[in-house]
C-alpha positions in Angstrom: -125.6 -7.0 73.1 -124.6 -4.1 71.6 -123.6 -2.2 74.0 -121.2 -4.8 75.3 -119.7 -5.3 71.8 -118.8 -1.9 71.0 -116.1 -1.4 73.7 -114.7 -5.0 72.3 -116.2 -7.4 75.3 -117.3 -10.1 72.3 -117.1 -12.9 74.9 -119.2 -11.6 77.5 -122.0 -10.4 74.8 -121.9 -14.3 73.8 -121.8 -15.5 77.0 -125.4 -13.2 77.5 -126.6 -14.2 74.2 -126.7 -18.0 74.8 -128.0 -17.7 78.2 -130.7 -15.2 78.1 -132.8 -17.5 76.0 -132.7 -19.6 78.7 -134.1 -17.2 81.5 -136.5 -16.5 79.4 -137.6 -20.1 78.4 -138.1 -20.4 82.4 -140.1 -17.3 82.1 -138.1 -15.3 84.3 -138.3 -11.8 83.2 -138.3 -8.0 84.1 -141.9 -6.6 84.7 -141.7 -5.4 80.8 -141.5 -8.8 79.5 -143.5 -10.4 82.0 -147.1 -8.5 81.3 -146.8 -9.5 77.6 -146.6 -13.5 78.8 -149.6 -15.5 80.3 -147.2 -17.2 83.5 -143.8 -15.8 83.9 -141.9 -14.6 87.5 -141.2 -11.3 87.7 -137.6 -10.1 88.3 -136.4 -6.9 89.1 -133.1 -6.1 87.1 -130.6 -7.4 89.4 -132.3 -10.4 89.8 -132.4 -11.1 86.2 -128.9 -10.0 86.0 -128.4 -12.8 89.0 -129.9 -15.1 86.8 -128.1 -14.3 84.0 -124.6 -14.8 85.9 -126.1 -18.4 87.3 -126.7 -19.4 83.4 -123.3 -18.6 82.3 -121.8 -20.7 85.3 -123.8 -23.5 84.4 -122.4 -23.5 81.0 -118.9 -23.7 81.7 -118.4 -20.2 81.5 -116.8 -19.7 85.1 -114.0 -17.2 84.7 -115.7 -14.9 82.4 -115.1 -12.2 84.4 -111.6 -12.1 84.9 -111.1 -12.7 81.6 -113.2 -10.0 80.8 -110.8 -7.9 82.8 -108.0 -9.0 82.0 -105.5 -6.1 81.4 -105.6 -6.5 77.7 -109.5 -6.4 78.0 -109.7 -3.5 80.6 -112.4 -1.5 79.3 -112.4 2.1 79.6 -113.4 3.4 83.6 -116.9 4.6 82.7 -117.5 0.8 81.9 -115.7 -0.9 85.0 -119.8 -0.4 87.1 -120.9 -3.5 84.3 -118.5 -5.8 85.8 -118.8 -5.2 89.5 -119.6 -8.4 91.1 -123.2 -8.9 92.0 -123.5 -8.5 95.5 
C-alpha cells in the first residue's frame, strides 16, 4: 500500500490492508492470483477493486472516501482518478 501511503492517504492504505485478506480468503482474485490457487473466482481489476470497496463498508468504514478527500487530505490532481467513485 505503498503507493497510497506515500502521498499521506495512511487511512485508506489501512482500510485496504484489513480488507484485502479477506477477498482473498473468499478466493476472489485477479487472473494473476487466481492460476497459482486450486478454486478461486476470477476478477477483473475493477471487480476486485468493487470488492475491495464492499469490504471496507462492511467494516464500518463508510465515509472513507470523503474523508479521504477532505480538503486537508486533497491529494495532488494526478492522484484524484484513485478516488473516483466506482461506477
Amino acid at each position: 500500500m505503498l503507493t497510497l501511503e506515500y502521498p499521506g492517504w495512511q487511512q485508506a492504505a489501512h482500510l485496504i490492508d484489513r480488507a484485502y485478506p479477506e477477498v482473498i480468503a473468499e478466493k476472489r482474485v485477479t487472473y494473476d492470483f487466481a492460476r497459482l490457487m486450486d478454486v478461486a473466482q476470477t476478477l477483473c481489476t475493477s471487480a476486485l477493486r468493487d470488492a475491495l470497496i464492499v469490504k471496507i463498508d462492511a467494516s464500518g468504514g463508510r465515509g472513507w472516501r470523503r474523508r479521504a478527500l477532505a480538503p486537508r487530505n486533497r491529494p495532488p490532481a494526478r492522484y484524484a482518478m484513485l478516488m473516483a467513485p466506482s461506477r
